[in-house]
Each structure stands twice: as structure tokens, then as C-alpha cells.
Steps between C-alpha positions, in 0.01 A plus 500: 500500500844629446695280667338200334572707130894525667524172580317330149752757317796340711383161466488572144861630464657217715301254246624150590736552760450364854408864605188518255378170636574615879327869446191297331497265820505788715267715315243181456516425880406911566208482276367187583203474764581115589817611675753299293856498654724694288865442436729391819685830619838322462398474115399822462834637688759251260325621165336831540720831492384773706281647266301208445540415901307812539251416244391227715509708805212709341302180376513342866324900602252477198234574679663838639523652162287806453376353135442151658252339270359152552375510120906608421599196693257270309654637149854467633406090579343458157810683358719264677278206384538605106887553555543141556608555914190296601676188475802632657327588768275161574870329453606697776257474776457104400902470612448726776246228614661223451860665705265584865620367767328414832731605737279399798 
């Protein structure tokens, strides 16, 4: 898919900047079947510029792409895996877990 080729090149420019880590979040959460929550909005809107805001905006309408490709998502996830975001990733939705609140 294109946009997942745009956003691994981006990811690849920003190297180890909190944008890289935020546009792999984003791009594993798109790709992934189990419906992983991606980065918090707030997040996204303090460390993205609008380039990369609109990156995301694509990711979160994968599935409207006219090359949308299930086997390009799988590829994207295993890209992210051998690029070290994995653990990034895990890190971030274990802290997201622990920080719900029950409001009720």
C-alpha cells in the first residue's frame, strides 16, 4: 500500500524522535486486527506537525484506500516488529492499562 510505504519512509526519516515512535503506534494500531488503541489524540496533537497529523488521518481510513491490502498490513506489522517499535508499542498499551479509570 502506499500510504503504509509513506508512512515506513517517514518513520524512517524521523528515526528516534517521539514522532517515529507515535507514527509506528499509529500505523501498528491501523494494521492490527486485535484492535489495539493507538496513541491518545492529545499526544498525537503536542508532537505531530500537520504533515504527520495527516498521516494518521489516512491510517485511522486504512481500509478506504483503493490499494488496501490485508497482506500489506501484515508486512507493515512485521516491518514494525524488525525496527525495534514492538516493544514500544506493548510499553504503551501496558501504561494505558494501568492509567483507566472507572468513572462509574
Amino acid at each position: 500500500m502506499k500510504l503504509l510505504d509513506i508512512v515506513k519512509t517517514k518513520i524512517v526519516k524521523l528515526h528516534t524522535c517521539s514522532a517515529a515512535y507515535l507514527l509506528a503506534h499509529a500505523a501498528w494500531s491501523a494494521c492490527d486486527h486485535r484492535e489495539l488503541p493507538g496513541p491518545s489524540a492529545l499526544e498525537m496533537s503536542a508532537t505531530l506537525d500537520a504533515g504527520n497529523l495527516e498521516l494518521v488521518n489516512y491510517l485511522q481510513r486504512i481500509t478506504t484506500m483503493d490499494d488496501y491490502s490485508n497482506p500489506d498490513q501484515a508486512e507493515m506489522l512485521r516491518w514494525l516488529d524488525q525496527a525495534g517499535y514492538t516493544s514500544y508499542v506493548a510499553k504503551q498499551l501496558k501504561t494505558t492499562r494501568k492509567k483507566l479509570v472507572d468513572w462509574e
